[in-house]
C-alpha positions in Angstrom: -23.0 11.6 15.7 -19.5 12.0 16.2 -18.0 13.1 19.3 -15.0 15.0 20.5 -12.9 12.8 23.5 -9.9 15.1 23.9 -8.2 12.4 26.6 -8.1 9.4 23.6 -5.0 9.2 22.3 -4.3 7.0 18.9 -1.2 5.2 18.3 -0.6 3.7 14.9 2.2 0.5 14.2 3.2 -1.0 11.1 4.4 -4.3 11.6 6.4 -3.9 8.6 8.6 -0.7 10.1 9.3 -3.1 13.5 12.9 -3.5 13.7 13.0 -7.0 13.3 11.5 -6.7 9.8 14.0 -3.8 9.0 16.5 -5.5 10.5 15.7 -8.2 8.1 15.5 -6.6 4.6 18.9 -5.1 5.5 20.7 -8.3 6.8 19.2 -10.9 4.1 19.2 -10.6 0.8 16.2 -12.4 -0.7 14.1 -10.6 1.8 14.8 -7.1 0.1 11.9 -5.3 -1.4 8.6 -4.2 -0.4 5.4 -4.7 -2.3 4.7 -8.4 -3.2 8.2 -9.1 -1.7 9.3 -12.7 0.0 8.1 -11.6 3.4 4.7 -10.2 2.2 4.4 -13.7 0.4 4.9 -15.9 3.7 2.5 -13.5 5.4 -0.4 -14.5 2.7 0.8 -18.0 3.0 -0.3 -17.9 6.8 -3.6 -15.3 6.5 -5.1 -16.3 2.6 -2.9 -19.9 1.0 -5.5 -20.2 -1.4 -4.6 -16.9 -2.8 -1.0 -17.3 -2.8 0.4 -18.6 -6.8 3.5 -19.5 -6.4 3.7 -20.3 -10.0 3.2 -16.8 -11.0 6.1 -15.8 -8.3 8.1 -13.2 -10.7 11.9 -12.1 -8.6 12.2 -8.1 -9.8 14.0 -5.8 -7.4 14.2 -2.6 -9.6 16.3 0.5 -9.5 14.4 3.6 -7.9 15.0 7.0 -9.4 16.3 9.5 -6.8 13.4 11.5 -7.1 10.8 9.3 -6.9 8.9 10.4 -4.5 7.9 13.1 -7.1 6.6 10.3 -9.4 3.0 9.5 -10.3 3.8 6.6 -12.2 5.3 3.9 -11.1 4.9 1.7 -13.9 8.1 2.2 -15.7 10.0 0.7 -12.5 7.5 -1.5 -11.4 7.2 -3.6 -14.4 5.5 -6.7 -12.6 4.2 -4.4 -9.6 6.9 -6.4 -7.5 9.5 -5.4 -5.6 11.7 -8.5 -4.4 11.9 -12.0 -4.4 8.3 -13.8 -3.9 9.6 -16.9 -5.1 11.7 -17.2 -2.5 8.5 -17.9 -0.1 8.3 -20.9 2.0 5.5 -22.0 4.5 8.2 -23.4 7.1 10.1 -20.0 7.2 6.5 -18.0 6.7 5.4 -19.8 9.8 9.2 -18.8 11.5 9.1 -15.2 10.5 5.4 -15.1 12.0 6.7 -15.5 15.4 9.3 -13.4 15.4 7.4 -10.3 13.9 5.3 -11.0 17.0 7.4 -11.2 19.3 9.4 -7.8 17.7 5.7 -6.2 17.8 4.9 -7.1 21.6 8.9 -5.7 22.5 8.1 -2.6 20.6 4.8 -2.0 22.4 6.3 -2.4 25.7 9.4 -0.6 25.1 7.2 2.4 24.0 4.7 2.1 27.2 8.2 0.9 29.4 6.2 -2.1 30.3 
């Protein structure tokens, strides 16, 4: 049974739109990218390590079509479904860059309530 509470009020926050992390992929070049990039890599090095093979680490930052947002395929771009520089990845800076999207988070969430 669902019901209506018309005084809740949802806020969403990707960690990966704080400004730190932009701030990031524009200041440092190996962090550029997006899916399966360097900073996505040190994150699964922190939650999953098992899962993380850095062996298989393939660097790919490809070259986006203006329009392709109108796309349905990305495979032609996406050759390795990477974009940026996994290999990159280190457990010292994963643990480093941790902290800091934290602490870029909890500034964000009082900036927005003006805590």
């Amino acid at each position: 049974l669902l019901k209506k509470n018309s005084h809740l009020k949802i806020h969403s926050f990707s960690w990966y739109a704080s400004d730190f992390v932009v701030s990031l992929k524009n200041t440092e070049p190996t962090y550029r990218g997006d899916h399966g990039d360097r900073l996505e890599t040190e994150m699964m090095m922190l939650a999953k390590p098992s899962d993380v093979k850095m062996e298989k680490a393939i660097d790919h930052l490809p070259e986006w079509p203006d329009n392709f947002e109108t796309l349905s395929d990305y495979s032609g771009i996406m050759k390795f479904g990477i974009e940026g520089f996994p290999s990159f990845a280190k457990p010292a800076s994963a643990k480093n860059q941790y902290k800091r999207i934290l602490s870029s988070i909890i500034n964000d969430i009082k900036t927005y309530y003006e805590i």
